[in-house]
N, CA, C and O of each residue as an XYZ file, in Angstrom:
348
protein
N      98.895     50.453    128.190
C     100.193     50.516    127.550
C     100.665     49.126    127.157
O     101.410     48.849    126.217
N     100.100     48.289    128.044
C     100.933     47.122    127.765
C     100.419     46.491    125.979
O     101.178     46.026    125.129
N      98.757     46.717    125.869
C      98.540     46.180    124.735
C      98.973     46.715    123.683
O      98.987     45.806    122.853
N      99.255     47.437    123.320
C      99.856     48.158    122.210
C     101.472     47.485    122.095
O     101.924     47.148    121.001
N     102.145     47.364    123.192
C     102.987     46.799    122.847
C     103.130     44.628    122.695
O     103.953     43.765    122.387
N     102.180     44.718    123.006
C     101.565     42.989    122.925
C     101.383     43.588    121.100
O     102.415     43.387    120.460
N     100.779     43.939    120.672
C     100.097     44.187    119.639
C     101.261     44.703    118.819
O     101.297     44.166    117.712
N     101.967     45.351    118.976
C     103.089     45.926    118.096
C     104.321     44.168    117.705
O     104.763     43.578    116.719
N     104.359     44.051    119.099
C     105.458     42.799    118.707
C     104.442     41.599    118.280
O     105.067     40.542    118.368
N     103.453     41.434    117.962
C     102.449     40.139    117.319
C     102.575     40.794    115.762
O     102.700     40.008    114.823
N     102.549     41.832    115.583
C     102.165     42.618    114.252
C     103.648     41.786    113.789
O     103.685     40.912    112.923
N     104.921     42.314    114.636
C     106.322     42.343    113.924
C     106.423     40.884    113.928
O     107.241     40.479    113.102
N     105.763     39.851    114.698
C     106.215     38.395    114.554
C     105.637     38.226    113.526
O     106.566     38.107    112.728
N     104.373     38.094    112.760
C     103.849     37.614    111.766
C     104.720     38.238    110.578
O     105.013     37.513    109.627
N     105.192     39.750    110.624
C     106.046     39.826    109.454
C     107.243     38.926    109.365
O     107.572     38.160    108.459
N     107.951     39.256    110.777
C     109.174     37.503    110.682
C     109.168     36.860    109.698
O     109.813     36.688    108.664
N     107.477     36.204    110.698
C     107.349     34.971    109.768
C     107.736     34.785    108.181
O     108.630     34.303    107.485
N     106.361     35.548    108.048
C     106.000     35.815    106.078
C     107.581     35.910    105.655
O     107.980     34.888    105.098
N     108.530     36.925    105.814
C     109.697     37.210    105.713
C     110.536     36.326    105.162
O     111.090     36.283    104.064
N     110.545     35.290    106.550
C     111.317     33.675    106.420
C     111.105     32.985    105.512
O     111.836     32.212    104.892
N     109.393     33.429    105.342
C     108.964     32.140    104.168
C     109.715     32.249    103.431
O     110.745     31.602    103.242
N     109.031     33.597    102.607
C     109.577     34.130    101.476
C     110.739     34.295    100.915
O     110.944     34.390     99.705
N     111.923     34.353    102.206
C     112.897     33.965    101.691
C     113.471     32.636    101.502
O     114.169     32.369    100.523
N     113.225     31.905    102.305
C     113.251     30.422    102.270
C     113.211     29.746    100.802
O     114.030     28.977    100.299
N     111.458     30.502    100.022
C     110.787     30.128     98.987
C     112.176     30.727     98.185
O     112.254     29.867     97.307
N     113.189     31.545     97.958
C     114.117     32.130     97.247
C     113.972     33.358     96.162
O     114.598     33.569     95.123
N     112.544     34.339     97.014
C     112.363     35.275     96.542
C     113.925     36.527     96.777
O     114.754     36.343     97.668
N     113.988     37.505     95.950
C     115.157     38.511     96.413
C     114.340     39.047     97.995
O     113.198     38.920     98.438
N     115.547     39.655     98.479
C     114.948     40.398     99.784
C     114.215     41.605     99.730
O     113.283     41.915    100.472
N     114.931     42.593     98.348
C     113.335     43.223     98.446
C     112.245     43.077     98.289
O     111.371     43.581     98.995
N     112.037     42.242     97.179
C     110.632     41.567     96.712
C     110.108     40.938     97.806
O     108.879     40.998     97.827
N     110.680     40.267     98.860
C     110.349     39.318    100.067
C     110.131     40.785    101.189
O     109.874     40.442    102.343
N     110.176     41.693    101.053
C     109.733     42.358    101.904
C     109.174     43.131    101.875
O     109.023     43.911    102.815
N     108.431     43.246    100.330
C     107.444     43.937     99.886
C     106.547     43.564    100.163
O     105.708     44.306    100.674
N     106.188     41.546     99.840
C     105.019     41.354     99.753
C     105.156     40.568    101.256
O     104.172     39.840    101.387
N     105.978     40.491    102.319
C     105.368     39.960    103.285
C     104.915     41.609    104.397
O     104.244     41.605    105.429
N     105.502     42.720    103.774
C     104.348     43.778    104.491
C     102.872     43.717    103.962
O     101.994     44.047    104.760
N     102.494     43.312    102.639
C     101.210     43.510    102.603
C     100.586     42.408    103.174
O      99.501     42.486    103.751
N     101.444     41.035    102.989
C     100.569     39.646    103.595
C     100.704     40.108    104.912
O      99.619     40.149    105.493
N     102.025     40.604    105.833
C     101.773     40.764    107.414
C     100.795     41.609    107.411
O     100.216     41.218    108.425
N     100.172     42.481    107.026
C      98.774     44.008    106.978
C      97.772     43.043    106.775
O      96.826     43.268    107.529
N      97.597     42.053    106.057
C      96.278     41.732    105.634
C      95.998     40.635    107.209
O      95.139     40.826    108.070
N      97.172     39.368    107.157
C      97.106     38.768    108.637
C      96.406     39.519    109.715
O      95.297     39.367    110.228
N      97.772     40.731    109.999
C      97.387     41.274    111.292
C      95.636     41.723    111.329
O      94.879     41.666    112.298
N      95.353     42.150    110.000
C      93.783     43.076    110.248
C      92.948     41.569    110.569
O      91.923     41.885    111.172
N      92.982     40.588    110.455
C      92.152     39.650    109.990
C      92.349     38.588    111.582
O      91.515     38.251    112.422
N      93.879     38.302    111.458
C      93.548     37.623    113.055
C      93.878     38.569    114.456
O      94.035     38.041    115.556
N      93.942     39.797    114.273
C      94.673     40.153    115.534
C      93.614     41.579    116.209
O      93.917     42.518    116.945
N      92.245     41.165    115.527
C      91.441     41.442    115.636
C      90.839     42.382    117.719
O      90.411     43.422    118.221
N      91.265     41.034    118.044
C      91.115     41.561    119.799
C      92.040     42.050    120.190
O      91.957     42.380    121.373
N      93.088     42.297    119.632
C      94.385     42.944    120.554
C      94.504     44.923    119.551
O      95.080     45.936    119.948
N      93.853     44.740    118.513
C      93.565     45.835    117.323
C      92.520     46.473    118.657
O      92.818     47.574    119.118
N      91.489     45.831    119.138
C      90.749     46.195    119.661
C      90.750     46.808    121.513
O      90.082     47.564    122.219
N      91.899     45.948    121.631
C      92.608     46.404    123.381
C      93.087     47.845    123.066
O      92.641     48.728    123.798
N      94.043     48.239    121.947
C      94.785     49.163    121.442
C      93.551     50.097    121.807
O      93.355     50.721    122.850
N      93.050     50.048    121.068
C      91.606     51.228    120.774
C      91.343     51.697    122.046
O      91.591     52.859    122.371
N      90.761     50.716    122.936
C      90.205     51.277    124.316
C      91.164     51.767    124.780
O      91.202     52.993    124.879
N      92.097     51.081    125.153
C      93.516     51.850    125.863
C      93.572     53.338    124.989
O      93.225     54.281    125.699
N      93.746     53.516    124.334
C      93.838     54.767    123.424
C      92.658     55.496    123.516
O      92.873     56.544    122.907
N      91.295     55.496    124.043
C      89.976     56.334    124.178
C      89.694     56.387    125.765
O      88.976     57.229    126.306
N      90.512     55.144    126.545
C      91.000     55.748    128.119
C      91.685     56.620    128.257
O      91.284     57.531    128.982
N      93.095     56.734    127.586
C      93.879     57.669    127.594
C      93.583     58.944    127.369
O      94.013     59.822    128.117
N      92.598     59.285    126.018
C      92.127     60.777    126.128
C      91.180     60.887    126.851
O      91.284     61.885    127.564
N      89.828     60.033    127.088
C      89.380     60.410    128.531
C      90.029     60.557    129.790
O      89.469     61.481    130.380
N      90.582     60.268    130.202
C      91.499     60.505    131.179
C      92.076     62.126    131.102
O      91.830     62.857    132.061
N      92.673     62.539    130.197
C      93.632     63.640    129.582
C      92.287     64.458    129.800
O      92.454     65.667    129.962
N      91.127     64.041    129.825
C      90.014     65.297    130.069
C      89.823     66.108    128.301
O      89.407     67.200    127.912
N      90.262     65.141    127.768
C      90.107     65.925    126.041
C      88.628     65.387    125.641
O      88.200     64.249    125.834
N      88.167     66.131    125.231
C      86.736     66.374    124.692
C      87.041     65.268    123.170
O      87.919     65.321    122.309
N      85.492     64.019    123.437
C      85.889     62.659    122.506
C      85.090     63.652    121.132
O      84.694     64.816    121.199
N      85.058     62.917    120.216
C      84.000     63.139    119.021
C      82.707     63.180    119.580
O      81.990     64.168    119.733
N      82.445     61.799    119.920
C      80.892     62.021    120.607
C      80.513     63.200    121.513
O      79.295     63.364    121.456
N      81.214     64.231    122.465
C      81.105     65.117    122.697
C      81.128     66.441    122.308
O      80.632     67.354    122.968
N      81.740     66.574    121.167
C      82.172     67.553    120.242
C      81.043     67.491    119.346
O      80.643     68.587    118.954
N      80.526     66.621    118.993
C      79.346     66.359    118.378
C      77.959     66.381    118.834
O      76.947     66.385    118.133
N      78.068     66.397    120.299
C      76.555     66.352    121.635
C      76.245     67.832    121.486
O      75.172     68.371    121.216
N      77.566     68.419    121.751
C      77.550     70.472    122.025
C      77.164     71.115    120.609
O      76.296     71.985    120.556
N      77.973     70.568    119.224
C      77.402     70.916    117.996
C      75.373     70.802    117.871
O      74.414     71.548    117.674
N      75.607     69.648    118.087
C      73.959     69.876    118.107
C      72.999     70.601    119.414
O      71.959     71.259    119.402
N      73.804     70.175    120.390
C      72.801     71.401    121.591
C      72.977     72.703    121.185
O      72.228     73.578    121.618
N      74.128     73.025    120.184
C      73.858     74.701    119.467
C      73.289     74.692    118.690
O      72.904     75.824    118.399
N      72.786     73.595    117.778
C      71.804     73.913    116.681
C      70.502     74.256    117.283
O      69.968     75.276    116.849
N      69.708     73.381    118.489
C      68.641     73.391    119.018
C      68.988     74.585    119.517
O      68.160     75.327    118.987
N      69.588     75.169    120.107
C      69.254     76.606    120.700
C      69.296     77.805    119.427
O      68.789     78.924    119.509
N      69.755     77.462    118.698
C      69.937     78.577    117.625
C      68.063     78.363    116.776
O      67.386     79.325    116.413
N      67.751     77.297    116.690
C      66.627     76.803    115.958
C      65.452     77.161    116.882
O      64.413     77.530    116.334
N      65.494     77.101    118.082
C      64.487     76.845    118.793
C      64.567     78.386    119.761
O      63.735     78.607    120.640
């Protein structure tokens, strides 16, 4: 839980940032918050790479845990029915 929220408020600081620039630079505020969501999207994918990646596991613990059947399993049983249907 905690990374997602490490990861949520790093996402929202880099928009800040861009934000500030942009307005600073004396763009209008919508225009300044158009393009610092796509510059904060492109940042976040590019440096925030390991905490994108904490998210994930935390999130594929969580449904293992919950006992919910992953893709890779849903996909193991699809094919152990093909081999029995084939064979």
């Amino acid at each position: 839980m905690r990374s997602w929220v490490l990861y949520t408020l790093a996402r929202l600081g880099v928009f800040a940032a861009v934000l500030a620039i942009l307005l600073l630079v004396g763009l209008p505020w919508w225009l300044a918050a158009i393009f610092a969501t796509v510059i904060a999207l492109a940042i976040s994918f590019l440096a925030l790479g390991r905490l994108r990646d904490g998210v994930v596991a935390d999130l594929a613990a969580r449904a293992e845990h919950r006992g919910r059947p992953t893709l890779a399993d849903v996909d193991a049983d699809d094919e152990d029915a093909e081999i029995e249907r084939a064979g």
